[in-house]
C-alpha positions as CSV (number, residue, x, y, z in Angstrom):
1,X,0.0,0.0,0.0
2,X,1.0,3.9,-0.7
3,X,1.1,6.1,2.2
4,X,-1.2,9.1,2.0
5,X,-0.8,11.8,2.2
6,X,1.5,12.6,-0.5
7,X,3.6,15.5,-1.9
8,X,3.3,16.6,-5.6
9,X,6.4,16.3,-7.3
10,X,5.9,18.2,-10.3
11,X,9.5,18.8,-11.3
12,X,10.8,21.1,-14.1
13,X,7.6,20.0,-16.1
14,X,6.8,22.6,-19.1
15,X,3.5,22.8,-19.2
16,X,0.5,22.1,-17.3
17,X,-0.6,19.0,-19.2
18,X,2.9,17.0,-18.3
19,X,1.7,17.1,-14.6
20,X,-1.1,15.5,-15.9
21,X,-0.4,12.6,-13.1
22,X,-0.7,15.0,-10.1
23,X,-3.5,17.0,-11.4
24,X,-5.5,13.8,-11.4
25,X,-4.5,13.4,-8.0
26,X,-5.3,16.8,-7.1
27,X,-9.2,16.7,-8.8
28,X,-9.8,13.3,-7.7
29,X,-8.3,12.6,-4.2
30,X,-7.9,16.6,-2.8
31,X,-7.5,14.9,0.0
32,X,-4.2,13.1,-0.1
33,X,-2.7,16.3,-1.3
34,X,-0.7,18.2,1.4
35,X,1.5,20.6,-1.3
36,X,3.4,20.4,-4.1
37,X,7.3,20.3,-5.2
38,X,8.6,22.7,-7.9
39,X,12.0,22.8,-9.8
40,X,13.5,25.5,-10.6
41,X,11.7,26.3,-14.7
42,X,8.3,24.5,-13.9
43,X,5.5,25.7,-16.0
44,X,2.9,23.4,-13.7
45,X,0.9,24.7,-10.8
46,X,-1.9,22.4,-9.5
47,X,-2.8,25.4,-7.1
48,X,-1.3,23.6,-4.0
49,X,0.8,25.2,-1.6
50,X,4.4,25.0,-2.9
51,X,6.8,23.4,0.2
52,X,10.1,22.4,0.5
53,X,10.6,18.6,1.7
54,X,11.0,19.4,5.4
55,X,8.0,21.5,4.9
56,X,6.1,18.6,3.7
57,X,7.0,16.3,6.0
58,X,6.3,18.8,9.2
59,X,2.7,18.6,7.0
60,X,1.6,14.9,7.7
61,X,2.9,13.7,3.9
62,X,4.4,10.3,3.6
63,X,4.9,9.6,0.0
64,X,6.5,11.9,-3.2
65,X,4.7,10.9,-5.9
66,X,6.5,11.7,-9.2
67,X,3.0,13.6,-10.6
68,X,4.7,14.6,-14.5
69,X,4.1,12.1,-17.2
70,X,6.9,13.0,-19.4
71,X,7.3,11.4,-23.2
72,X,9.3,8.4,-22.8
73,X,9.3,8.2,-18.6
74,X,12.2,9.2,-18.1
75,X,14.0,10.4,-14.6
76,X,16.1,12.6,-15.6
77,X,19.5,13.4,-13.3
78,X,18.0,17.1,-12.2
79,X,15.0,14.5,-10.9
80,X,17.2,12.1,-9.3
81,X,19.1,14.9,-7.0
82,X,15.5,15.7,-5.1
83,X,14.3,12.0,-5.2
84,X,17.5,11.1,-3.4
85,X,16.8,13.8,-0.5
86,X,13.2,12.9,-0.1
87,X,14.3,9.5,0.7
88,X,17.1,10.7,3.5
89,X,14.1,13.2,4.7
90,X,11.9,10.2,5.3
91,X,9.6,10.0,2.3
92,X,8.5,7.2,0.3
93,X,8.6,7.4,-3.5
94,X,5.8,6.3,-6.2
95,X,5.9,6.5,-9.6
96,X,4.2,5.5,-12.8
97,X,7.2,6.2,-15.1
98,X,8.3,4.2,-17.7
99,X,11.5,4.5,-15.4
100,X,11.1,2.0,-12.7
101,X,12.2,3.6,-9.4
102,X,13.5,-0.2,-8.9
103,X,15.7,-0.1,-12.1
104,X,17.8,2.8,-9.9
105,X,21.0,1.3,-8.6
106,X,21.4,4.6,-6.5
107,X,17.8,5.3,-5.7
108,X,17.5,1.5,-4.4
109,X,20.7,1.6,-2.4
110,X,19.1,5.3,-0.6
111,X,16.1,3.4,-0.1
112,X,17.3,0.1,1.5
113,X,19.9,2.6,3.5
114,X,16.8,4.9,4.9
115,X,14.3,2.3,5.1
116,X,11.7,3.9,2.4
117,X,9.5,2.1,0.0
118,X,10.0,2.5,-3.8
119,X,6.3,2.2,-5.2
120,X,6.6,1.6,-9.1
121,X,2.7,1.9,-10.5
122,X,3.9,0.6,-13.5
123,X,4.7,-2.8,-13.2
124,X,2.1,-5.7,-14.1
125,X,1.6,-8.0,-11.2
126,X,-0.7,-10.4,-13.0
127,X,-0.2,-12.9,-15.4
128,X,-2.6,-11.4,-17.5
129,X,-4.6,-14.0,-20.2
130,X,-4.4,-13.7,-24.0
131,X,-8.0,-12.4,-24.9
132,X,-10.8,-14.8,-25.8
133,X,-13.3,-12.6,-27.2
134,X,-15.8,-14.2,-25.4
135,X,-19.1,-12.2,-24.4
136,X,-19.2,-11.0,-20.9
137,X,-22.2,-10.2,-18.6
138,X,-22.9,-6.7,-17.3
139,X,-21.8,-3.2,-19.5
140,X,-19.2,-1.7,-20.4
141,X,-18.2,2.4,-21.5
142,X,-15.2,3.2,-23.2
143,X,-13.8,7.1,-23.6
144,X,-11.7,7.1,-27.3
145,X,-9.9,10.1,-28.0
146,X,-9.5,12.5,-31.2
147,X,-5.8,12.7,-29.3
148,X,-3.8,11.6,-25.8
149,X,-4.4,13.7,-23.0
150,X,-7.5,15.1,-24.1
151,X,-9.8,13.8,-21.1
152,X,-10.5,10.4,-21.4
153,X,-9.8,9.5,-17.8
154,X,-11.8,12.3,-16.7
155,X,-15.2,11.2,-18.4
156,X,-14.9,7.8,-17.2
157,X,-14.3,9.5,-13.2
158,X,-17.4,11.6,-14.3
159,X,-19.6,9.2,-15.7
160,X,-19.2,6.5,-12.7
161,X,-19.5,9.4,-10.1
162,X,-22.9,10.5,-11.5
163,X,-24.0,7.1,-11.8
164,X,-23.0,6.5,-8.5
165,X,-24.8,9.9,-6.9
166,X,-28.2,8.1,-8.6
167,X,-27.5,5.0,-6.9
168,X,-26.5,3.2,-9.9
169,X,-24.1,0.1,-10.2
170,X,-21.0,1.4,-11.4
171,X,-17.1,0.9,-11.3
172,X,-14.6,2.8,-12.5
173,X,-11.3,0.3,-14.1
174,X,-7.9,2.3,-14.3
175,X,-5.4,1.5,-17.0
176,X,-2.9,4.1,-16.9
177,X,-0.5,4.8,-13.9
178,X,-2.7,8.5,-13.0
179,X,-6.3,5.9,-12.3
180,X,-4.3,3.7,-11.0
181,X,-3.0,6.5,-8.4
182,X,-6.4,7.8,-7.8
183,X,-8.1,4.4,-6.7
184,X,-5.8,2.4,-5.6
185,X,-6.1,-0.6,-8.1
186,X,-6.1,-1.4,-11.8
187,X,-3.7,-2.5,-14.6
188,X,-0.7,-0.7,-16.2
189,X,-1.9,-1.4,-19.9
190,X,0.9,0.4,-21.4
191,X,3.5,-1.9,-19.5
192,X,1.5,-5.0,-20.2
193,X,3.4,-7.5,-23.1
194,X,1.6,-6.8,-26.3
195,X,0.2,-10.1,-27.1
196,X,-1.4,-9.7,-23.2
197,X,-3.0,-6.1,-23.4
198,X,-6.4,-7.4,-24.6
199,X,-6.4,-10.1,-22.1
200,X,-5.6,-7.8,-19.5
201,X,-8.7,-5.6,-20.2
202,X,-10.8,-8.4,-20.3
203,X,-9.6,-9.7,-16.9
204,X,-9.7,-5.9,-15.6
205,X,-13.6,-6.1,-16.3
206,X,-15.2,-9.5,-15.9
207,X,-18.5,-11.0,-15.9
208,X,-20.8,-8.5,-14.0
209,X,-24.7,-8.0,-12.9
210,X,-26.9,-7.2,-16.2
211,X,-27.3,-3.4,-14.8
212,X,-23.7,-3.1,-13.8
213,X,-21.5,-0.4,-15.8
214,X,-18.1,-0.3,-15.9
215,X,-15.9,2.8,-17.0
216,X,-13.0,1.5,-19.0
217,X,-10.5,4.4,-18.4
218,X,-9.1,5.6,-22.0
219,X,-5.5,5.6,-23.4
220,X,-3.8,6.6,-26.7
221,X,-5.8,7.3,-29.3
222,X,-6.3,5.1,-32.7
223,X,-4.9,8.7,-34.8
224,X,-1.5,9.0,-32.7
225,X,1.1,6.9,-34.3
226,X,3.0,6.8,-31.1
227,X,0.0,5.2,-28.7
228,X,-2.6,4.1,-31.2
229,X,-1.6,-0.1,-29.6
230,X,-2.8,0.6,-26.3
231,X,-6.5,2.0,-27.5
232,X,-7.2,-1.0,-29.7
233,X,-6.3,-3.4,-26.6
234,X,-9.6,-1.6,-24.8
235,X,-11.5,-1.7,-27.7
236,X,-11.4,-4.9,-28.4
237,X,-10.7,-6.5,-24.8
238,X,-12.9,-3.9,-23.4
239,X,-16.1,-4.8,-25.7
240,X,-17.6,-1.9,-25.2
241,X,-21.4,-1.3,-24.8
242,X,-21.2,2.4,-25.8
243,X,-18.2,4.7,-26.9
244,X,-17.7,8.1,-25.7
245,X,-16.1,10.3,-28.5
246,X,-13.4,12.6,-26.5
247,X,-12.2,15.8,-27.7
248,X,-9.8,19.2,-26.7
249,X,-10.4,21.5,-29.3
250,X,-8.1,24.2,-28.7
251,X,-5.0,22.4,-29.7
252,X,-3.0,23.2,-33.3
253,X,-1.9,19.6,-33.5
254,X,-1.8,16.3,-32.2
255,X,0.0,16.0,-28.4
256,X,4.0,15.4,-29.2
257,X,3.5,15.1,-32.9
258,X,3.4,19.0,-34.2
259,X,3.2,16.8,-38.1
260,X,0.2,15.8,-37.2
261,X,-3.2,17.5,-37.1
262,X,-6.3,15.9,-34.7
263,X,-9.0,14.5,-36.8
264,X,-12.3,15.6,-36.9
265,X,-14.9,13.4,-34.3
266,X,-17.1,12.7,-37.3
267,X,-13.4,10.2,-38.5
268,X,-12.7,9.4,-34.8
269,X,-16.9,7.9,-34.4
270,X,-16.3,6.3,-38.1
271,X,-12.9,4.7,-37.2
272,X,-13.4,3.5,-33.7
273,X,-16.8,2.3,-34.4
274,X,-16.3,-0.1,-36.6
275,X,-13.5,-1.9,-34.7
276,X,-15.5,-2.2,-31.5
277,X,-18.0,-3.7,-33.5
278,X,-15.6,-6.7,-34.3
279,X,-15.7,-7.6,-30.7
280,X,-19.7,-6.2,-29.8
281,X,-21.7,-5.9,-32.9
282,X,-24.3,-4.2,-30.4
283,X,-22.0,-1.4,-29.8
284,X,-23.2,2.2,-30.0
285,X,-21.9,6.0,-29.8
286,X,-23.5,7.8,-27.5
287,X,-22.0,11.1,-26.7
288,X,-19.1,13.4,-26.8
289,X,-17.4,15.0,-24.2
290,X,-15.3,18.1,-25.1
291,X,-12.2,19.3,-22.2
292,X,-13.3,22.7,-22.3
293,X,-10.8,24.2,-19.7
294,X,-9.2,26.5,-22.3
295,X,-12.5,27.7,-23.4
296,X,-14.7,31.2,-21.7
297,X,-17.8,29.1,-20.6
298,X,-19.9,31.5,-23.2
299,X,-18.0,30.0,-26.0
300,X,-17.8,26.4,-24.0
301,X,-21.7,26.1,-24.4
302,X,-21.5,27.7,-27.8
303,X,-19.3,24.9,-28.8
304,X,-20.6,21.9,-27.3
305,X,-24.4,23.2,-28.7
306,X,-22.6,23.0,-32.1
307,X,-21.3,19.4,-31.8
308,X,-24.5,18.4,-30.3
309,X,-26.1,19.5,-33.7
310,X,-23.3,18.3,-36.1
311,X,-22.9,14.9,-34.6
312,X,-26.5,14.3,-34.0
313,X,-25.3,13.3,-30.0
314,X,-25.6,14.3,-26.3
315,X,-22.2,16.7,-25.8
316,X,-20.9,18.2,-22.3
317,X,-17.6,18.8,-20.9
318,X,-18.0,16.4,-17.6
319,X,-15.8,18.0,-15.4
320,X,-17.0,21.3,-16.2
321,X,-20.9,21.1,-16.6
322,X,-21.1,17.8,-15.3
323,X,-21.9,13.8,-17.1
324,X,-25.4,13.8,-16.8
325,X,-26.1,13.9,-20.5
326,X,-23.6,11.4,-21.0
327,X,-25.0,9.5,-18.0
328,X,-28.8,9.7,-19.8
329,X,-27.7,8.0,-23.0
330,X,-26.2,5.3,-21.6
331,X,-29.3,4.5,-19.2
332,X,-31.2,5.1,-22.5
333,X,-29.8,1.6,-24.2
C-alpha cells in the first residue's frame, strides 16, 4: 500500500498537461494532497501550496509521488538529486514512469539505507490471459480520443461518479499509472506485453450484474502513431457497450506530434466504431465530451451546442458542466 498523504512532485515540467499525473490526483483525491514540489523552470501549478521537503513532511505527507508524465518516462538526473533527498528526509517514493524507481541502482541503495519504500505503479503484477473474445455479462463504456491527453480519464471518473450519486451500479477500471493512483487498483496497460494487453482488459472487467456499468479508463488514441496499440487493446478487450467520443479543441496539433493535425470526431466515431463492433456488434456512440478548460464558458456552451447539432449526439464537458447527458444515453440503451 502507498502512504497518504503525498507530496506533488511536479519537477521542471513545461506545461501544465505534463503534470497530468498529479492533477489527477489533485481533482480526484484533494484529499491526499498536502503541497506540491517545484523545480526551478516548472511551468505546472496544481494550485497547491508550494513546500520544500521538510516542509512537507512537518505537513503529515508520507509519500513523493512523481506527478509529471513526461514522453518516454524518463528520470532525468536534475529529478534524481530531489528523489535522493526525499528519501534521506523520510519520504516514500511512487511513480508511474516508464522508469522504474526499482531499475535505480542509486535510488535502491538510498532506499534500502533509509528504510523507504519505492512504489513503481507501473509494473504488471498479473499474469494477465491472451483475450478470448468471449461475451461477458454486465456493460461496459469506453472514452476514445481525437488525441492523448484530451480527457478520457476524466469522463470515465465523471460518468461512474454521476451514476454513482443516482445509486447506480458502477465501477470505474484504471489502465494508466494517473487511475491507477487515484483508486488504488487497476492495470498498467501500457507496460503489459503486447500479445497480453487485450487479455488484461478483459480480466480488468469481468463478468458483472446485467445493470452493472463499468468505465474503462481511455488511453492513446487510434490517430496517434506513437499510442494508437494501447487503445485497440480496450476496444477490443474492453467490448464496449457504448463509446464516448473525446475531444480538446483548442489544440494546433496532435500531443507530441506538431506533423500531425487531430482528426475531426465525425473520423474518430467512423474509425473506432467499426472496430469495437468486431468484438460487440451491439456497440453504439452515445455522446461526446469536449475538455473545455481553455474555453470562456460562453463560448464552451456555444461549442458543445454545435457538436450536439453536427454529430447528431448528447455533448458536455463532464468535469466542467457535469456527465449527466452522457450518464442519460447510456441509461437510455
Amino acid at each position: 500500500m502507498i502512504e497518504t498523504p503525498y507530496l506533488l512532485f511536479l519537477g521542471d515540467a513545461p506545461d501544465q498537461l505534463a503534470a497530468k499525473v498529479a492533477q489527477g490526483i489533485k481533482d480526484w483525491r484533494p484529499e491526499n494532497a498536502v503541497g506540491q514540489f517545484r523545480m526551478d523552470g516548472c511551468k505546472a501549478d496544481m494550485g497547491l501550496a508550494d513546500m520544500s521537503l521538510v516542509e512537507a513532511r512537518e505537513a503529515g505527507a508520507k509519500t513523493l509521488v512523481i506527478g509529471v508524465a513526461n514522453r518516454g518516462g524518463v528520470i532525468s538526473p536534475e529529478w534524481k538529486k530531489v528523489l535522493v533527498m526525499a528519501l534521506e528526509e523520510g519520504f516514500d517514493l511512487a511513480s508511474g514512469l516508464h522508469n522504474l524507481l526499482c531499475d535505480e541502482p542509486d535510488l535502491v541503495a538510498v532506499a534500502e539505507a533509509t528504510g523507504q519504500k519505492l512504489h513503481d505503479v507501473r509494473v504488471p503484477e498479473v499474469e494477465y490471459p491472451i483475450a478470448n473474445g468471449k461475451k461477458r455479462s454486465g456493460k461496459r463504456v469506453l472514452a476514445v480520443g481525437t488525441d492523448c491527453s484530451v480527457g478520457k480519464m476524466y469522463t470515465a471518473l465523471c460518468m461512474d461518479a454521476e451514476m454513482r450519486k443516482r445509486g447506480l451500479k458502477s465501477t470505474f477500471r484504471a489502465t494508466g499509472q494517473t487511475g491507477i493512483l487515484v483508486t488504488g487498483d487497476g492495470v498498467p496497460l501500457d507496460a503489459v506485453v503486447a500479445d497480453f494487453m487485450a487479455g488484461s482488459v478483459e480480466w480488468l472487467t469481468p463478468d458483472n450484474d446485467a445493470d452493472h456499468w463499468d468505465h474503462i479508463e481511455g488511453q492513446g488514441s487510434l490517430f496517434h502513431v506513437s499510442y494508437s496499440g494501447v487503445t485497440m487493446a480496450l476496444i477490443h478487450g474492453g467490448q464496449p457497450d457504448a463509446l464516448i467520443l473525446a475531444h480538446e479543441p483548442t489544440r494546433d496539433h496532435m500531443r507530441g506530434l506538431p506533423e500531425y493535425q487531430q482528426p475531426s470526431l465525425q473520423e474518430l466515431r467512423d474509425l473506432a466504431l467499426p472496430l469495437a463492433k468486431v468484438a460487440n456488434p451491439a456497440c453504439q456512440v452515445v455522446g461526446v465530451s469536449v475538455n473545455t478548460q481553455h474555453m470562456g464558458e460562453d463560448a464552451a456552451k456555444a461549442y458543445l451546442a454545435q457538436v450536439e447539432a453536427d454529430m447528431g449526439l448528447p455533448a458536455t464537458d463532464p468535469f466542467r458542466f457535469g456527465a449527466g447527458k452522457l450518464v442519460d444515453a447510456l441509461a437510455a440503451l
